[in-house]
mmCIF file of the N, C-alpha and C atoms, coordinates in Angstrom:
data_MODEL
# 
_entry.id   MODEL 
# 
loop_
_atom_site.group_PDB 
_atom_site.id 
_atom_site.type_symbol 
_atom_site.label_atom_id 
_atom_site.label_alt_id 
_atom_site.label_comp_id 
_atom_site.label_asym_id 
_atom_site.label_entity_id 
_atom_site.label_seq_id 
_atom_site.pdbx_PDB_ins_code 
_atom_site.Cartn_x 
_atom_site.Cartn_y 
_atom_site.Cartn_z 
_atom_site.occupancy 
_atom_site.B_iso_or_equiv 
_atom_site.pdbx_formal_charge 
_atom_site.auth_seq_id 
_atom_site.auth_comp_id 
_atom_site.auth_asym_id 
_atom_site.auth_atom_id 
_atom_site.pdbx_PDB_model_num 
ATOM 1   N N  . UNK A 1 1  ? 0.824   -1.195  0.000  1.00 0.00 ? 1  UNK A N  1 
ATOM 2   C CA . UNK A 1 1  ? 0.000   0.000   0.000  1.00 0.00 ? 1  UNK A CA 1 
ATOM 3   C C  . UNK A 1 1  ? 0.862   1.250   0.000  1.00 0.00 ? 1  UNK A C  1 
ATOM 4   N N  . UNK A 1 2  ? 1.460   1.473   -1.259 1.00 0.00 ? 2  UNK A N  1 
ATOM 5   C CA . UNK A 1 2  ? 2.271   2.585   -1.018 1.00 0.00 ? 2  UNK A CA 1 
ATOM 6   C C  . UNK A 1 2  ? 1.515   3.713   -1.758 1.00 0.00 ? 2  UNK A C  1 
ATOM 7   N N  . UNK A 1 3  ? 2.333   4.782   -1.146 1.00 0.00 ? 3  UNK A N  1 
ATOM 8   C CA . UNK A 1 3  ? 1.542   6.217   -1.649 1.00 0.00 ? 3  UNK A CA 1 
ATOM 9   C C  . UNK A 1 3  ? 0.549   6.333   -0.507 1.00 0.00 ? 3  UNK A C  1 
ATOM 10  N N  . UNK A 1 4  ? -1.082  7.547   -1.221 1.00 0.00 ? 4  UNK A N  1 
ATOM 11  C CA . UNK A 1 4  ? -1.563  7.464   -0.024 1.00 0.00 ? 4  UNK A CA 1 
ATOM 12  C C  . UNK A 1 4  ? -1.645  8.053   1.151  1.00 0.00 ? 4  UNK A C  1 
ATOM 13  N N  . UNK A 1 5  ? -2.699  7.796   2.120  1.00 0.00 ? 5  UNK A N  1 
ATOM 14  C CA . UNK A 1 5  ? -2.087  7.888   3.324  1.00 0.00 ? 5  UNK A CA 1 
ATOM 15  C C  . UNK A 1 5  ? -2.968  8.703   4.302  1.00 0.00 ? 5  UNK A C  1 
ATOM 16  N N  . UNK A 1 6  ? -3.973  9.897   3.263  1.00 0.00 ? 6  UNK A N  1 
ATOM 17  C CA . UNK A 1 6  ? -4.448  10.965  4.121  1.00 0.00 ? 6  UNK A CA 1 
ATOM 18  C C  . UNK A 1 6  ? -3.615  11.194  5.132  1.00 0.00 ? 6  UNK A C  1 
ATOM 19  N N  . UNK A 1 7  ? -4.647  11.908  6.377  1.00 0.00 ? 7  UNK A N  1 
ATOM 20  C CA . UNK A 1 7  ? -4.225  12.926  7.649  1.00 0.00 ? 7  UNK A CA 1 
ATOM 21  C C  . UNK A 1 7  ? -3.761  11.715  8.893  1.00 0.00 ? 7  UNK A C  1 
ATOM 22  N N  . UNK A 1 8  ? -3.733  10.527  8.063  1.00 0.00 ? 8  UNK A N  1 
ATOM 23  C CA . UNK A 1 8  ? -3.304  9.729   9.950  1.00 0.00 ? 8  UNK A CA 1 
ATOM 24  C C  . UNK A 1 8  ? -1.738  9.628   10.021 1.00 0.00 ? 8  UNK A C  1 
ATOM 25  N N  . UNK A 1 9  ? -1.428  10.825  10.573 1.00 0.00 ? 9  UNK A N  1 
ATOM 26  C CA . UNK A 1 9  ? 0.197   11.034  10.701 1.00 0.00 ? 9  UNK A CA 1 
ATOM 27  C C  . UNK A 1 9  ? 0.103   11.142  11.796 1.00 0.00 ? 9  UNK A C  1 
ATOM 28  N N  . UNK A 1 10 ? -0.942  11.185  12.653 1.00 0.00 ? 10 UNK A N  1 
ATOM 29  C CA . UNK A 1 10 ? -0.945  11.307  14.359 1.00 0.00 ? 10 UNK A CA 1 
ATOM 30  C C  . UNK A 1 10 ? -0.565  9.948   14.995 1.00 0.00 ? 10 UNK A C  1 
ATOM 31  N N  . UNK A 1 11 ? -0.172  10.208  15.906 1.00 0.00 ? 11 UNK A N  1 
ATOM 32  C CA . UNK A 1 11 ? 0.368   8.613   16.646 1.00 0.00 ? 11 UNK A CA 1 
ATOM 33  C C  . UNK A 1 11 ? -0.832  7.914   16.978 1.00 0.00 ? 11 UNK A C  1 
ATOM 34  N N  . UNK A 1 12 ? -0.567  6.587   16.717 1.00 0.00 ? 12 UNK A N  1 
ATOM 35  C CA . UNK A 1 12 ? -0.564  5.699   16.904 1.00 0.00 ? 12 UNK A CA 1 
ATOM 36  C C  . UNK A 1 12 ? -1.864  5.358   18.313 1.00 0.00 ? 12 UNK A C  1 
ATOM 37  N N  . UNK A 1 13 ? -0.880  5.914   19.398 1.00 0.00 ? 13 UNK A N  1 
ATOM 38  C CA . UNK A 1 13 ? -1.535  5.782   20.312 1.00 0.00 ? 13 UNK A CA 1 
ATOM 39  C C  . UNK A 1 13 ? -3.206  6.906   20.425 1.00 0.00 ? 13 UNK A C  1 
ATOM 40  N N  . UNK A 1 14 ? -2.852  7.970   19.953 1.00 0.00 ? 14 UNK A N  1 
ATOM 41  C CA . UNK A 1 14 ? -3.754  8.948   20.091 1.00 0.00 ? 14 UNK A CA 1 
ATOM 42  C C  . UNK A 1 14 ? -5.144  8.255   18.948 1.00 0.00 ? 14 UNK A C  1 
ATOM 43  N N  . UNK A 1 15 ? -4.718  7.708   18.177 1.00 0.00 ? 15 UNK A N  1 
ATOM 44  C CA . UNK A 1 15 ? -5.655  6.964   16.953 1.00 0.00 ? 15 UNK A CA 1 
ATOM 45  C C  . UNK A 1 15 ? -6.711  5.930   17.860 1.00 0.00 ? 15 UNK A C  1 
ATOM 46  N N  . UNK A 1 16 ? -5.740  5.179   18.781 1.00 0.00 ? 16 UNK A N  1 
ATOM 47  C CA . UNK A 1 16 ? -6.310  4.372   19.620 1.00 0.00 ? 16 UNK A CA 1 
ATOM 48  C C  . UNK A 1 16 ? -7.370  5.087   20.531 1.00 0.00 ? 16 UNK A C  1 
ATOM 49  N N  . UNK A 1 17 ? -6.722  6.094   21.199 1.00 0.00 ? 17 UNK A N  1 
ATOM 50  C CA . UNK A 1 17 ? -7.551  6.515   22.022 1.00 0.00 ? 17 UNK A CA 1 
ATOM 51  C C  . UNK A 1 17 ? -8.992  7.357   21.266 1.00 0.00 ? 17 UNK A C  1 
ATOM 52  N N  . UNK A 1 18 ? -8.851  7.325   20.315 1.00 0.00 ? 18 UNK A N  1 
ATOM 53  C CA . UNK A 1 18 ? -10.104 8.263   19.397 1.00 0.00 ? 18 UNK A CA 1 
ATOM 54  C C  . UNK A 1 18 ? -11.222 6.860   19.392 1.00 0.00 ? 18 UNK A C  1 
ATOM 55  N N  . UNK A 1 19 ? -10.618 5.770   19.041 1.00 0.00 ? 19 UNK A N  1 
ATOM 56  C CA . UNK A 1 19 ? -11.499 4.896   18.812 1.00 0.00 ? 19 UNK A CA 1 
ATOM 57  C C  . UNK A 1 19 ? -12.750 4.628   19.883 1.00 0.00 ? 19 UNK A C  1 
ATOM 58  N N  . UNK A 1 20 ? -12.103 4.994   21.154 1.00 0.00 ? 20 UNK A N  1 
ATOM 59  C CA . UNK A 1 20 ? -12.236 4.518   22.391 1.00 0.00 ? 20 UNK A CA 1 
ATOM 60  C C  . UNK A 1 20 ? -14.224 5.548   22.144 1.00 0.00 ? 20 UNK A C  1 
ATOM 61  N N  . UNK A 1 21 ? -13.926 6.798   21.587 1.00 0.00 ? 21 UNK A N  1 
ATOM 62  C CA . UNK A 1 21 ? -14.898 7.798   21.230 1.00 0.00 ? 21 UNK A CA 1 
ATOM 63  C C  . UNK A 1 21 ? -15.647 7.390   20.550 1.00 0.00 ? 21 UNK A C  1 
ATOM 64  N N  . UNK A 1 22 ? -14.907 7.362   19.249 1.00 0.00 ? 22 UNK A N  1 
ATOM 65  C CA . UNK A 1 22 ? -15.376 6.652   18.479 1.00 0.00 ? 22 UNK A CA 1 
ATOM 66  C C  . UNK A 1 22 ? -16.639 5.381   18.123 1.00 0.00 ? 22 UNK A C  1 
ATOM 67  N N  . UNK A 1 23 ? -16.117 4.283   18.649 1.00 0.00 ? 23 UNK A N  1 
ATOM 68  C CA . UNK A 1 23 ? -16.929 3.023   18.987 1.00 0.00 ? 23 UNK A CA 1 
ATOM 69  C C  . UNK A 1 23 ? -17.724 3.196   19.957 1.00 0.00 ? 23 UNK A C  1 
ATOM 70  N N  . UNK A 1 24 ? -17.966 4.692   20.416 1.00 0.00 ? 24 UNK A N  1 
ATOM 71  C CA . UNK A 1 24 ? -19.086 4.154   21.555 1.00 0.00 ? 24 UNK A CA 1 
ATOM 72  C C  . UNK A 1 24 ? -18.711 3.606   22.800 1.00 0.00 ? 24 UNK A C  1 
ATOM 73  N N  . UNK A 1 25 ? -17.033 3.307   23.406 1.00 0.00 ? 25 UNK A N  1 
ATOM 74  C CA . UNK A 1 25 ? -17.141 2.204   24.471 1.00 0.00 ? 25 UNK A CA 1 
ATOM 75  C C  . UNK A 1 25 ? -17.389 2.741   25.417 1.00 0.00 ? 25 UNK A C  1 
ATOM 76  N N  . UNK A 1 26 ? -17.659 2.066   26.698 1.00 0.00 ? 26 UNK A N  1 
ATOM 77  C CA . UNK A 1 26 ? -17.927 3.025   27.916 1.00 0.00 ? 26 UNK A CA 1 
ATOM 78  C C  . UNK A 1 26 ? -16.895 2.211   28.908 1.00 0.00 ? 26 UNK A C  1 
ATOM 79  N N  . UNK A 1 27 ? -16.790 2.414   29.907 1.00 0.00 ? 27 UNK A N  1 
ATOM 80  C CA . UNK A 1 27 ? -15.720 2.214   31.184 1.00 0.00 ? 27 UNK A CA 1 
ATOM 81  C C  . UNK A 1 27 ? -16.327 0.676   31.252 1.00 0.00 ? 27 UNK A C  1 
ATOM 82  N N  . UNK A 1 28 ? -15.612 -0.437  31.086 1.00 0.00 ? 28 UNK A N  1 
ATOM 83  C CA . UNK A 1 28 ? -15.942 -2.024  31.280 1.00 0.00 ? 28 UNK A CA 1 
ATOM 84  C C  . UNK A 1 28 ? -16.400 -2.607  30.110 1.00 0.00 ? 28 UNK A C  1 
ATOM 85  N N  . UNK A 1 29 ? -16.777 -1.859  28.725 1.00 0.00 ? 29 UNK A N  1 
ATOM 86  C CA . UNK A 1 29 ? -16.104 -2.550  27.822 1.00 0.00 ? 29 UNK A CA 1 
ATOM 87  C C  . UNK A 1 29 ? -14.730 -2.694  27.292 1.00 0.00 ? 29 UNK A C  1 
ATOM 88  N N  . UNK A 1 30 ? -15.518 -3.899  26.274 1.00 0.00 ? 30 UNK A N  1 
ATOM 89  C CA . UNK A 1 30 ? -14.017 -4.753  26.038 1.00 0.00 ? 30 UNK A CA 1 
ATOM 90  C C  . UNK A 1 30 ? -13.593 -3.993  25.094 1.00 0.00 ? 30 UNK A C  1 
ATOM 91  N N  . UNK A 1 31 ? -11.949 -4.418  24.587 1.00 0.00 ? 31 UNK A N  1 
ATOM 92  C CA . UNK A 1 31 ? -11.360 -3.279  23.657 1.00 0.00 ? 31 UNK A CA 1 
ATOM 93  C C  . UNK A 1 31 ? -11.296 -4.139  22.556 1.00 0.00 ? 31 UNK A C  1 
ATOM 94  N N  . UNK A 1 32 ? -11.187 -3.644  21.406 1.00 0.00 ? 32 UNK A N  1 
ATOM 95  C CA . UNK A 1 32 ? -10.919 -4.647  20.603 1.00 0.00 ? 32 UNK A CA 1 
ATOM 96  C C  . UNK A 1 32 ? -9.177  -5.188  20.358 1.00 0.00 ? 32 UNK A C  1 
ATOM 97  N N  . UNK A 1 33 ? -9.026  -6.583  19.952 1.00 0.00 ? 33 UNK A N  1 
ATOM 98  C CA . UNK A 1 33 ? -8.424  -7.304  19.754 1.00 0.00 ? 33 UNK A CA 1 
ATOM 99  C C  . UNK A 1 33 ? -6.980  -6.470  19.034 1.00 0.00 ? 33 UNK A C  1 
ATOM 100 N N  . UNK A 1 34 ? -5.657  -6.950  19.112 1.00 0.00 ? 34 UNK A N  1 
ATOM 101 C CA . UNK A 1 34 ? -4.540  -6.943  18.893 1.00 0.00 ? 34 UNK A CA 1 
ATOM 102 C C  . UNK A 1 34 ? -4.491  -6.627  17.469 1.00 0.00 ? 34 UNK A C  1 
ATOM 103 N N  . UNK A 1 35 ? -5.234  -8.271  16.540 1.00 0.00 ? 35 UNK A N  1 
ATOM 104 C CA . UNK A 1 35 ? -5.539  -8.384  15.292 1.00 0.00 ? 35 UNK A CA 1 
ATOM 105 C C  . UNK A 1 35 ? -6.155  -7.514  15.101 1.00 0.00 ? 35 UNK A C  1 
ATOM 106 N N  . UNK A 1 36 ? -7.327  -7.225  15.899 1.00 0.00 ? 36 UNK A N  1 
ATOM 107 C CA . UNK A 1 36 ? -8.309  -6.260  14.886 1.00 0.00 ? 36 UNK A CA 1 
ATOM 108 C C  . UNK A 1 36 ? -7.706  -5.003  15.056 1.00 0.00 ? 36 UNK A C  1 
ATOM 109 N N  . UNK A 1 37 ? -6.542  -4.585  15.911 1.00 0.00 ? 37 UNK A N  1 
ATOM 110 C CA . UNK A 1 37 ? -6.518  -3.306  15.323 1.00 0.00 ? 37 UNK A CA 1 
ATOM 111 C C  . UNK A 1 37 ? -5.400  -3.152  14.629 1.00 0.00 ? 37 UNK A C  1 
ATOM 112 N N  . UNK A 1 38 ? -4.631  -3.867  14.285 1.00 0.00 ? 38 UNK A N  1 
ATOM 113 C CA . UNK A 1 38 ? -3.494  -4.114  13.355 1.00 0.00 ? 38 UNK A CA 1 
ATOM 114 C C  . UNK A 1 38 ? -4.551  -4.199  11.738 1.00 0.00 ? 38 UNK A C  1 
ATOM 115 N N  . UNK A 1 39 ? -5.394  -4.814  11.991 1.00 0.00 ? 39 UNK A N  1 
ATOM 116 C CA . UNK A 1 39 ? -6.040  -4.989  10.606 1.00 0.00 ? 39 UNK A CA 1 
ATOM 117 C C  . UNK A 1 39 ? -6.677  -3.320  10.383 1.00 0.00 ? 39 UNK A C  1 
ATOM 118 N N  . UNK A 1 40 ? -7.234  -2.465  12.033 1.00 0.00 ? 40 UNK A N  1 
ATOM 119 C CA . UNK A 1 40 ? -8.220  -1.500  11.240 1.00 0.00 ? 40 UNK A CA 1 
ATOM 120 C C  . UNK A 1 40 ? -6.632  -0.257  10.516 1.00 0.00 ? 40 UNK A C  1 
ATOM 121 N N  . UNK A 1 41 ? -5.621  -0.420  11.741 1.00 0.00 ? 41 UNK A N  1 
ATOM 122 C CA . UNK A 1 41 ? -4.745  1.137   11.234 1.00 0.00 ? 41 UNK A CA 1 
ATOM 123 C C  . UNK A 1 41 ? -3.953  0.646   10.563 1.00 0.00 ? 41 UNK A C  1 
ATOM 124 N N  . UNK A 1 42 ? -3.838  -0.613  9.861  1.00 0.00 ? 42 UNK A N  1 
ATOM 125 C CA . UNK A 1 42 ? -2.881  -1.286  8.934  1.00 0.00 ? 42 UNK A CA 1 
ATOM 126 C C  . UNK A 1 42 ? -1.645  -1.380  9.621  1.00 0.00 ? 42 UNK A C  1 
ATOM 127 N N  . UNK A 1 43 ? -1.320  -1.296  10.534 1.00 0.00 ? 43 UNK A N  1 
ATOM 128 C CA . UNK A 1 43 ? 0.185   -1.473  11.483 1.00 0.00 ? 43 UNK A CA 1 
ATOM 129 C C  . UNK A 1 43 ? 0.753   -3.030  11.618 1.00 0.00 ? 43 UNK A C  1 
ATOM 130 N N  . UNK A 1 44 ? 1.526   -3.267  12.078 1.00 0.00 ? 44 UNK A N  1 
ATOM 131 C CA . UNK A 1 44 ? 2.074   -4.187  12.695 1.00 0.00 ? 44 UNK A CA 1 
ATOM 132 C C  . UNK A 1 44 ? 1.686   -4.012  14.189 1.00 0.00 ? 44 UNK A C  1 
ATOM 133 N N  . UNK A 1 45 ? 1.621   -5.340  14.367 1.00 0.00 ? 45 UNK A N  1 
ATOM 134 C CA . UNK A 1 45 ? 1.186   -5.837  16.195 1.00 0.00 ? 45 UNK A CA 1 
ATOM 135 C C  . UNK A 1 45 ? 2.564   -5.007  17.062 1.00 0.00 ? 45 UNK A C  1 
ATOM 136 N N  . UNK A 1 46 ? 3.676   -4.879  16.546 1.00 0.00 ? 46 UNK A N  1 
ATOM 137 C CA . UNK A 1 46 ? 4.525   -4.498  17.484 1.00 0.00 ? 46 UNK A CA 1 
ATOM 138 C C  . UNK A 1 46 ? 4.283   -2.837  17.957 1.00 0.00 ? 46 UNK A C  1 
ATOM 139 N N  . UNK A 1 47 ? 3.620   -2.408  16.753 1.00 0.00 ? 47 UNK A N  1 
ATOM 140 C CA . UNK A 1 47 ? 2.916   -1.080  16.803 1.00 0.00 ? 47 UNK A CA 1 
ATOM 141 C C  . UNK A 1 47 ? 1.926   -1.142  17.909 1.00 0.00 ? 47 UNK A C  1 
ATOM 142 N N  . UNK A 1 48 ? 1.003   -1.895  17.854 1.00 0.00 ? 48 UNK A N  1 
ATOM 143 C CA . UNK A 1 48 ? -0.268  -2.021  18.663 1.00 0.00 ? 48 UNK A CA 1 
ATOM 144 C C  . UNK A 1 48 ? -0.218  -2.491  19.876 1.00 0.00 ? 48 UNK A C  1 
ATOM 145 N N  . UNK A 1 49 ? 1.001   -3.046  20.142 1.00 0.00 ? 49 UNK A N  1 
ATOM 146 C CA . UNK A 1 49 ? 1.268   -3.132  21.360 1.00 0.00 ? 49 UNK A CA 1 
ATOM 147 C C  . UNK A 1 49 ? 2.216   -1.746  22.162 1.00 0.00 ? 49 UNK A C  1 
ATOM 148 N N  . UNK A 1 50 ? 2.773   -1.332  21.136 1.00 0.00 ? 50 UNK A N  1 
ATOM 149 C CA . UNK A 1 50 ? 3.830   -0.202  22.125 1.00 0.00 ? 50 UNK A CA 1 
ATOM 150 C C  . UNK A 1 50 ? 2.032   1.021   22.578 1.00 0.00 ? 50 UNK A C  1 
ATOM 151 N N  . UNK A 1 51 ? 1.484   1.150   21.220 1.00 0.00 ? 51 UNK A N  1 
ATOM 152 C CA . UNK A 1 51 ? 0.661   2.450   21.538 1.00 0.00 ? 51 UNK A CA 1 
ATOM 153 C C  . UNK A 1 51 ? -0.468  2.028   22.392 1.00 0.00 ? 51 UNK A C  1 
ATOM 154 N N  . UNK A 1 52 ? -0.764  0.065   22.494 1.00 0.00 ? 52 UNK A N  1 
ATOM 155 C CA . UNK A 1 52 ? -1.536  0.081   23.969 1.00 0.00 ? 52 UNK A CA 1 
ATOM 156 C C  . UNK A 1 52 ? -0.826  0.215   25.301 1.00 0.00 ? 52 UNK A C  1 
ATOM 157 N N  . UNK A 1 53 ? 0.420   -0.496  25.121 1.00 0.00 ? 53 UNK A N  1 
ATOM 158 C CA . UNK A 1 53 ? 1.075   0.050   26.712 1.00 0.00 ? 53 UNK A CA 1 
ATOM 159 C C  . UNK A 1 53 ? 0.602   1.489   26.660 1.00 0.00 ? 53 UNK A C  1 
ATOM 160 N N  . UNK A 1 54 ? 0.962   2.644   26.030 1.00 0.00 ? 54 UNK A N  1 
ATOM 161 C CA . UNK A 1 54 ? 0.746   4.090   26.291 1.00 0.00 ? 54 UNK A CA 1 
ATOM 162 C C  . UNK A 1 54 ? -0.584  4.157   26.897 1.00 0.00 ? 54 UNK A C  1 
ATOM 163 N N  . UNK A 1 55 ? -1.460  3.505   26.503 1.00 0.00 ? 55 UNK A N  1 
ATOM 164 C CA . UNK A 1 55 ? -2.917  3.990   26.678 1.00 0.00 ? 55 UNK A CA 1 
ATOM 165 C C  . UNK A 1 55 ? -2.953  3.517   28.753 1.00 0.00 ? 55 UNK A C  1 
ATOM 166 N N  . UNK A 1 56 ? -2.332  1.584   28.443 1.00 0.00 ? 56 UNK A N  1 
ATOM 167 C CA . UNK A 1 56 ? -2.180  1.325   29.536 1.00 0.00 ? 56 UNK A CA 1 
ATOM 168 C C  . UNK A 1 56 ? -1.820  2.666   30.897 1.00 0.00 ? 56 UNK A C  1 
ATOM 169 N N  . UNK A 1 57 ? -0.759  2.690   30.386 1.00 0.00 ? 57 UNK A N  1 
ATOM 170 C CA . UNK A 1 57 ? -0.050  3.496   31.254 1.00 0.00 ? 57 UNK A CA 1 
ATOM 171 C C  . UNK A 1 57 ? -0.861  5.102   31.924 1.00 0.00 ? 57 UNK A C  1 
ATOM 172 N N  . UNK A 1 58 ? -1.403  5.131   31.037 1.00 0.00 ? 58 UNK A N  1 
ATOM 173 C CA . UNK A 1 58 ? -2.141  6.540   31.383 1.00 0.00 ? 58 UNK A CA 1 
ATOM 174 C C  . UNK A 1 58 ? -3.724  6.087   31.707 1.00 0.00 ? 58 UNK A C  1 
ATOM 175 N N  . UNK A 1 59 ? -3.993  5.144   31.895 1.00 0.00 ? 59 UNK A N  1 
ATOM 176 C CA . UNK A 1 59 ? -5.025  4.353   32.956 1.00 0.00 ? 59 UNK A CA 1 
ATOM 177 C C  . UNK A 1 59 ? -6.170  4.318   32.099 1.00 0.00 ? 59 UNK A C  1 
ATOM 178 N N  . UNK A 1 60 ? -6.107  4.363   30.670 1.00 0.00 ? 60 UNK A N  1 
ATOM 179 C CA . UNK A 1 60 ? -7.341  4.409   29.922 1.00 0.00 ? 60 UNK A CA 1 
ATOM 180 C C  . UNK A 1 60 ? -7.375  2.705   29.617 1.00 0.00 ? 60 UNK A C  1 
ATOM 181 N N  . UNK A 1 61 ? -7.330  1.999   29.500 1.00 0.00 ? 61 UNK A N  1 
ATOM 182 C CA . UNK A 1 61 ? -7.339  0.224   29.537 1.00 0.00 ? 61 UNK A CA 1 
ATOM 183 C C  . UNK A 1 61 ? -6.608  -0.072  30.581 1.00 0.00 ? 61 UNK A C  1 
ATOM 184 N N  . UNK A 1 62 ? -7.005  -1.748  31.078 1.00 0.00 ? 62 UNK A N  1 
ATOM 185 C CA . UNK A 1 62 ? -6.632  -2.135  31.751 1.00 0.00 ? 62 UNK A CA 1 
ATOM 186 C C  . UNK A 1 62 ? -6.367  -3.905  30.891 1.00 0.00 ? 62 UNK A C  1 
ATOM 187 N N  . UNK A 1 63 ? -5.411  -4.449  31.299 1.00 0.00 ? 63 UNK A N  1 
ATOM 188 C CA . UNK A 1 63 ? -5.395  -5.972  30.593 1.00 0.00 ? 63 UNK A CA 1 
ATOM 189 C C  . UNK A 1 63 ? -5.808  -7.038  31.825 1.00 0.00 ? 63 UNK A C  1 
ATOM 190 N N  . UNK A 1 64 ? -6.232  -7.644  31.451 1.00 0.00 ? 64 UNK A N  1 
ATOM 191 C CA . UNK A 1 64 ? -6.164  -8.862  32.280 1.00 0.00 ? 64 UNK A CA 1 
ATOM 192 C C  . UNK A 1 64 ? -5.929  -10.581 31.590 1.00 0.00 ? 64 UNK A C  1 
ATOM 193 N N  . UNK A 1 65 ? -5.009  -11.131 32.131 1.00 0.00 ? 65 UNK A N  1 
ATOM 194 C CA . UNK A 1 65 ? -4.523  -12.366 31.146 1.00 0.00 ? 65 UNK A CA 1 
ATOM 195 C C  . UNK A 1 65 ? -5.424  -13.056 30.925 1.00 0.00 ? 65 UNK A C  1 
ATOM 196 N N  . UNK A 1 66 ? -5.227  -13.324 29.665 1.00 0.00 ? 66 UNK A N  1 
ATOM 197 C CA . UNK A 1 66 ? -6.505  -14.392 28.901 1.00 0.00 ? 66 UNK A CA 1 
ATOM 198 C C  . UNK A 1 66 ? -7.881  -13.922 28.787 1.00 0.00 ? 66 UNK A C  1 
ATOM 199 N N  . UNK A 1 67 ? -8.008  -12.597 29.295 1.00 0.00 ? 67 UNK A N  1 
ATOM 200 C CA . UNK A 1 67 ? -9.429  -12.065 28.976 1.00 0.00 ? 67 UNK A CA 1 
ATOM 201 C C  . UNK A 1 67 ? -9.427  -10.993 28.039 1.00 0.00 ? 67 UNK A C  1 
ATOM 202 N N  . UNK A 1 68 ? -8.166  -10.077 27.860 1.00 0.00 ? 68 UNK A N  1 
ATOM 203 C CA . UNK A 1 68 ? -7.844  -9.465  26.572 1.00 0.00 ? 68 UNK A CA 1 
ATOM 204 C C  . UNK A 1 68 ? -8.194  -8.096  27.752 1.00 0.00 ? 68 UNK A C  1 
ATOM 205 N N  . UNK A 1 69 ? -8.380  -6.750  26.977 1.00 0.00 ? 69 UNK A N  1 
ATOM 206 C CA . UNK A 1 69 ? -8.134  -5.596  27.362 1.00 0.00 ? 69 UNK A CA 1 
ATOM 207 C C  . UNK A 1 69 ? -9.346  -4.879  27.325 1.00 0.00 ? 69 UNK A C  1 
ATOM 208 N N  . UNK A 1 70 ? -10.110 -4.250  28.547 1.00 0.00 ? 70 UNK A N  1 
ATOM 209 C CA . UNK A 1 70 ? -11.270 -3.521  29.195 1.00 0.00 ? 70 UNK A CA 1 
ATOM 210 C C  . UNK A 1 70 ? -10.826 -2.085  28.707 1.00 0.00 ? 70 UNK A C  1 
ATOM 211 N N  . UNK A 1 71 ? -12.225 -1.135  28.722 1.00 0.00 ? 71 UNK A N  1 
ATOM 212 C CA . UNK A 1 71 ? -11.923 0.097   28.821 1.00 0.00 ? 71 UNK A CA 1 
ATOM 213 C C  . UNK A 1 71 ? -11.962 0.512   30.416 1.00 0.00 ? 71 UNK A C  1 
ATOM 214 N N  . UNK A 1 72 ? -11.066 1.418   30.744 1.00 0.00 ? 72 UNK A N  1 
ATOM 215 C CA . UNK A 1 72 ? -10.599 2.018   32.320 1.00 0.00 ? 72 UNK A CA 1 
ATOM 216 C C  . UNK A 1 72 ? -10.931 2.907   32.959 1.00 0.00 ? 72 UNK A C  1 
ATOM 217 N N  . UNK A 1 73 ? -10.986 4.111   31.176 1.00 0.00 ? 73 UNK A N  1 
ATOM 218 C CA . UNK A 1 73 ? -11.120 4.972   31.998 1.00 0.00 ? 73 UNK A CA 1 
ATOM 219 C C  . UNK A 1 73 ? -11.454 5.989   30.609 1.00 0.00 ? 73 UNK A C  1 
ATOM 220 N N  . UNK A 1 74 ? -11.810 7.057   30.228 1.00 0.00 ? 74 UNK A N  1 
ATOM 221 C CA . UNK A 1 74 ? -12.622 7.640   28.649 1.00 0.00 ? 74 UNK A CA 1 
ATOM 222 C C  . UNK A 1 74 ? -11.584 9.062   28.810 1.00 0.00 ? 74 UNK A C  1 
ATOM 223 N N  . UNK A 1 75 ? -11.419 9.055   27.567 1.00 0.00 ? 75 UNK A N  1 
ATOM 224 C CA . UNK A 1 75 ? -10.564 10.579  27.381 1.00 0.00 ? 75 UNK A CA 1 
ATOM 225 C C  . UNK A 1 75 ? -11.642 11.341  28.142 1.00 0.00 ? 75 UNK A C  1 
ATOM 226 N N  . UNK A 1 76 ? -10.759 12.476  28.000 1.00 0.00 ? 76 UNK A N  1 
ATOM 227 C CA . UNK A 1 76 ? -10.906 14.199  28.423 1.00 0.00 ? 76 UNK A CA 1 
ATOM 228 C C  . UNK A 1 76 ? -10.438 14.646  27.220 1.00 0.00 ? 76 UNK A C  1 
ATOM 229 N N  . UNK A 1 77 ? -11.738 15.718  26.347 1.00 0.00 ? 77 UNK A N  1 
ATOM 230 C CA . UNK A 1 77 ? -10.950 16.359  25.330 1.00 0.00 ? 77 UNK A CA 1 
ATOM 231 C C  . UNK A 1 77 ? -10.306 17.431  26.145 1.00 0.00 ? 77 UNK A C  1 
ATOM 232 N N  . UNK A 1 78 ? -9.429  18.132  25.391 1.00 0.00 ? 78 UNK A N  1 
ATOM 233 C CA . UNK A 1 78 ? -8.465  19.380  25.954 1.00 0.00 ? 78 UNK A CA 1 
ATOM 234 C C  . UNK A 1 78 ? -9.364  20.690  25.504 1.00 0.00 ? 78 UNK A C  1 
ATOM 235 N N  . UNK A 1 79 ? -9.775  21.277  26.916 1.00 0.00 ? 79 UNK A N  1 
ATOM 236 C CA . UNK A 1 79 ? -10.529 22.451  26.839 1.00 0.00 ? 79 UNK A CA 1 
ATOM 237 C C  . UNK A 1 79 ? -9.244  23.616  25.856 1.00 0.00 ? 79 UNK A C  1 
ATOM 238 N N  . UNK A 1 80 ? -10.384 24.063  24.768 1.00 0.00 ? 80 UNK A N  1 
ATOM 239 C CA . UNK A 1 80 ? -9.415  25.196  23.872 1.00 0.00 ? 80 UNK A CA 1 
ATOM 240 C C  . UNK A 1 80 ? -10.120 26.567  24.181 1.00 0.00 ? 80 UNK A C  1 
ATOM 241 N N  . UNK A 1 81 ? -9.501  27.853  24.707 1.00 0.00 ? 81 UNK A N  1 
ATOM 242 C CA . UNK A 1 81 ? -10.122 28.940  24.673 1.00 0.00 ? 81 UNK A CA 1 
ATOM 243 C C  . UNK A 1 81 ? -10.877 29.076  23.065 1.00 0.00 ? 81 UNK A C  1 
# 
């Protein structure tokens, strides 16, 4: 898929967290799958894992083994004057 490309030059992680808006999830749904989001932003899994740790880390998912990854916690957009 070369060429291309539109406006998704934003990271990775921030793409993730739009989805979170996006899809509707609320705090205790499930997130979607590794695969499925390697398949929706066309990335590699090694991608989808660094930009879910980020999300991890900033307390918006949570993982739990063998049950895959919950929503935690829902953005805050950034108030703009």
């Amino acid at each position: 898929m070369a060429g291309g490309g539109g406006n998704e030059q934003r990271p990775l992680a921030e793409r993730l967290i739009d989805l979170i808006t996006e899809d509707s999830l609320a705090i205790g749904d499930a997130y979607p799958s590794e695969s499925k989001l390697c398949e929706r932003f066309q990335v590699s899994r090694t991608a989808v894992r660094r930009a879910l740790g980020q999300l991890e880390g900033s307390g918006l998912l949570e993982t739990t083994h063998g049950k895959g990854r919950k929503v935690r916690g829902l953005p805050t957009s950034p108030e703009q004057p």
